[in-house]
C-alpha positions as CSV (number, residue, x, y, z in Angstrom):
1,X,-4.8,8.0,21.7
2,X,-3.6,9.5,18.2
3,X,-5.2,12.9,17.0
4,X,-6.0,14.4,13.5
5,X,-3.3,16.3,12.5
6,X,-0.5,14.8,14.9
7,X,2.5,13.8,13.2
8,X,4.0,10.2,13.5
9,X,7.5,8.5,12.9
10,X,5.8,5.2,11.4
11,X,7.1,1.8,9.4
12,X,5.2,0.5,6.9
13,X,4.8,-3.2,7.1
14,X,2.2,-4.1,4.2
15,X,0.3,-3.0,1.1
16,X,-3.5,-2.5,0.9
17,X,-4.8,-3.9,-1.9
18,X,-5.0,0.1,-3.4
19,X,-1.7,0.6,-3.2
20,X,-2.0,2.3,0.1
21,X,1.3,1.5,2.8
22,X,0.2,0.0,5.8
23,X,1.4,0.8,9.5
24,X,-0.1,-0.5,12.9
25,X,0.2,1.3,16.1
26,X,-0.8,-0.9,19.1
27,X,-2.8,-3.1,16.6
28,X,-4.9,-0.2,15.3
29,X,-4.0,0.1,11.0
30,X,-3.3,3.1,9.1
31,X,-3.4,3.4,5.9
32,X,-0.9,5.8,4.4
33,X,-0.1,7.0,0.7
34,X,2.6,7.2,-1.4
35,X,4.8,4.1,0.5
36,X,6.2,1.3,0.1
37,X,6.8,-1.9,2.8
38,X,9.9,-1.6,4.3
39,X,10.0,2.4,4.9
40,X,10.1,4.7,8.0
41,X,8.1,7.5,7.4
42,X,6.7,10.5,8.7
43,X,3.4,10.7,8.2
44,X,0.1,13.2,9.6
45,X,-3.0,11.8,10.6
46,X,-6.0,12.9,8.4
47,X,-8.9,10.4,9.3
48,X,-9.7,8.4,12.4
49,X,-12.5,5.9,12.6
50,X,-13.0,3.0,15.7
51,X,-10.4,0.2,13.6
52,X,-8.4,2.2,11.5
53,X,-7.5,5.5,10.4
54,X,-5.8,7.7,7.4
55,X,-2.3,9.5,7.1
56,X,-0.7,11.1,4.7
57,X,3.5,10.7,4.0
58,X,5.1,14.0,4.5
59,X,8.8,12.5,4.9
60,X,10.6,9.4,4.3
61,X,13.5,8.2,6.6
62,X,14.2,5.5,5.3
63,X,13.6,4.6,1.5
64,X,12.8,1.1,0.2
65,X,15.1,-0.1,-2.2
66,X,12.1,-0.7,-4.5
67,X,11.1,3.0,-4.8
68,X,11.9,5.0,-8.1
69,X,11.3,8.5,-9.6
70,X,7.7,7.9,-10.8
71,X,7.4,8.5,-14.6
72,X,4.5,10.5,-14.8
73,X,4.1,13.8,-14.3
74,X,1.0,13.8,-12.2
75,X,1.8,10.8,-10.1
76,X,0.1,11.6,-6.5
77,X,-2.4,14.1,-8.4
78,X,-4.7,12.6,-10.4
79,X,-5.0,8.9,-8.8
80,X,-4.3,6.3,-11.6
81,X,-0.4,5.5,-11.1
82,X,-0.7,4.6,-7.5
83,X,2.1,1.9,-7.7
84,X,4.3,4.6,-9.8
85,X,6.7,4.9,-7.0
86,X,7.3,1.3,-6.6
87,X,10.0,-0.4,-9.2
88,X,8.3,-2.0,-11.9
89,X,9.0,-5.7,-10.9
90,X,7.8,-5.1,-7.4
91,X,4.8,-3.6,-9.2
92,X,4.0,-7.3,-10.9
93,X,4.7,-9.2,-7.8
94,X,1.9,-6.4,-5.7
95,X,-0.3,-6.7,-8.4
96,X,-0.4,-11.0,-8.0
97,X,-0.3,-10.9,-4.8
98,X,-3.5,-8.5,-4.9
99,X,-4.9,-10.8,-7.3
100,X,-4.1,-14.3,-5.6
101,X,-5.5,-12.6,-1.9
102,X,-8.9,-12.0,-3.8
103,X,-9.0,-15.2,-5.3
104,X,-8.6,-17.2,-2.4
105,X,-11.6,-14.5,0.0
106,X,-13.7,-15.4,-3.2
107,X,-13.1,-18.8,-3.3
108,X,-14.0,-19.0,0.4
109,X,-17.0,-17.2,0.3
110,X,-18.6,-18.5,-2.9
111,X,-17.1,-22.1,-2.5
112,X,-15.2,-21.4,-6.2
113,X,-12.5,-23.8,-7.3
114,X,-9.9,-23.1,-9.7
115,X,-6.5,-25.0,-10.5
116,X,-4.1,-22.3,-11.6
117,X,-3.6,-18.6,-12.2
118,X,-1.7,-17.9,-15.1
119,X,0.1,-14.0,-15.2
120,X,1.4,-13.2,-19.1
121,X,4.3,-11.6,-18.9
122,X,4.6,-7.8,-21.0
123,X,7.3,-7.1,-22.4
């Protein structure tokens, strides 16, 4: 049984679709900031609830190859540049993959039908 405020050596295996890492322990999902899949990290437990729970990164193990210096200054303070820590490529395919996932719970739900997605590339 995990505590708030006990600290946890944890791998993050996923992305919410906020930007937030995701870990399992024993099937139960926490939902940790400032990761990126692929990373060991230590992290504290801030929030519990019955299916899942918060954490916060306080240390990185191991880094994903992926992860950059995030350009902004107030990355991790002000909460627009969640994905600032994540190389920009990664950052298109995260963002598609948010997009395609919603789609397709939509789709289900409402009975929609579409043919194609079509992503513009920026330059």
């Amino acid at each position: 049984i995990m505590e708030l405020k006990e600290q946890l050596r944890v791998e993050i295996v996923d992305m919410s679709y906020d930007g937030l890492g995701v870990a399992k322990i024993d099937g139960y999902i926490l939902f940790v900031d400032e990761c990126l899949v692929g990373e060991k990290v230590l992290v504290e437990i801030t929030e519990l609830g019955k299916n899942y729970g918060f954490a916060k990164n306080i240390g990185v193990s191991r880094k994903s190859p992926y992860r950059t210096k995030p350009l902004c200054p107030h990355f991790g303070v002000c909460g627009s540049c969640e994905l600032m820590h994540m190389d920009y490529q990664q950052q298109l395919q995260f963002k598609r993959k948010t997009v395609e996932e919603t789609i397709k719970k939509v789709k289900k739900r409402k009975k929609l039908r579409y043919n194609r997605i079509y992503f513009i590339k920026h330059r």
